[in-house]
Structures are given as structure tokens and as C-alpha cells.
N, C-alpha and C positions, 0 to 999 in steps of 0.2 A: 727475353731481354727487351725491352724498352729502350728505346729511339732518344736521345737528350731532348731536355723541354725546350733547349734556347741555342744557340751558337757564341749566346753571347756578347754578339758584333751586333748595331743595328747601323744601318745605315742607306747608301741608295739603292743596294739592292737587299734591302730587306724586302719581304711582301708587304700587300697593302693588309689590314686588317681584315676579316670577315666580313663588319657590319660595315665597309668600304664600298659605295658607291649603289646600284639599285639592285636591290633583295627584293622586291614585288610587285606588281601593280594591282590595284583592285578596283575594280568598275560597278555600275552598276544604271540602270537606265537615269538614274536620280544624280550621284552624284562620280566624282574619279580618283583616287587617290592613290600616291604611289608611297613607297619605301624607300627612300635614300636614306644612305649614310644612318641608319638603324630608326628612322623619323620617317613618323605618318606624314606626309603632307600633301594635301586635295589640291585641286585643280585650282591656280592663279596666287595660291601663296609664295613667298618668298622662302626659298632655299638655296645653299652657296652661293650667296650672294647675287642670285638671279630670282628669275621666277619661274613657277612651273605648269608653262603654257601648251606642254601637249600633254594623254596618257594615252598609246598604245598598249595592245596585249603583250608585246615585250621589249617594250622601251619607252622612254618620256623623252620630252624636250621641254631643255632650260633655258632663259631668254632673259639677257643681258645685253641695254645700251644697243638693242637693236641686232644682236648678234644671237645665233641658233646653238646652243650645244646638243648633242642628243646620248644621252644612255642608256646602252644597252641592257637588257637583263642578262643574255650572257657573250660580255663582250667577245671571250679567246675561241667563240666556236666558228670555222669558216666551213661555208653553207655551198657546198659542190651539186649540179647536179647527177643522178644516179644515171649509172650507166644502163644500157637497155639491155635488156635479156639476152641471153646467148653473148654478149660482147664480152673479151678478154682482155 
């Protein structure tokens, strides 16, 4: 049996899209270009209404009016560290 395709309802808690916010970055000694919102866009173009003045290996920053936003590539994962051997 198959799960329904929709609920139906959208609204503020629908999810965000797939291709919603940064799917990749890619570097290269030459040039940097990241994935947002399902768009190639290099290093100092304009995206969301900002621009795109950092690339990190897993996150950019966007730059607006003097102001830093940064995104993640994956925003929901929280980065603990490991416990040490033998500890319970």
C-alpha cells in the first residue's frame, strides 16, 4: 500500500520544497560556485536578493545591506562531540 501523495492542506507547516535553500557547493582552485534554491550561482552573484560572498565545503554566505546570512548544507544535523572509549 502506498503512503497518499499530498494531505491536501498546505500551509505554515507544510515542508519546505526539495530544491529549498543549498543542495551543493563546488570549488575549484579557479573558480566557487554554490547550489541554492536549485540555481548554479558563482562566487559574488546575486541570489535572494543578496549576494553570494562566501563558499565553504558546507555552507555559503549571503550578503545583504551589510548584513551576513549563512547556509547551511545541512542545516537539521547537530554536531556533538564523541564520547571517549570505554565511557557510558
Amino acid at each position: 500500500m502506498r503512503p497518499p501523495t499530498g494531505s491536501g492542506v498546505a500551509g505554515a507547516g507544510a515542508a519546505a520544497p526539495a530544491s529549498a535553500g543549498l543542495q551543493a557547493v563546488i570549488t575549484s582552485p579557479r573558480r566557487k560556485l554554490a547550489v541554492i534554491d536549485g540555481v548554479v550561482v558563482p562566487l559574488g552573484a546575486p541570489v535572494r536578493d543578496a549576494t553570494l560572498a562566501g563558499v565553504a565545503d558546507s555552507l555559503v554566505v549571503l550578503e545583504k545591506d551589510g548584513e551576513r546570512d549563512v547556509l547551511l548544507m545541512h542545516p537539521n544535523i547537530d554536531k556533538k562531540p564523541a564520547r571517549p572509549a570505554g565511557a557510558k
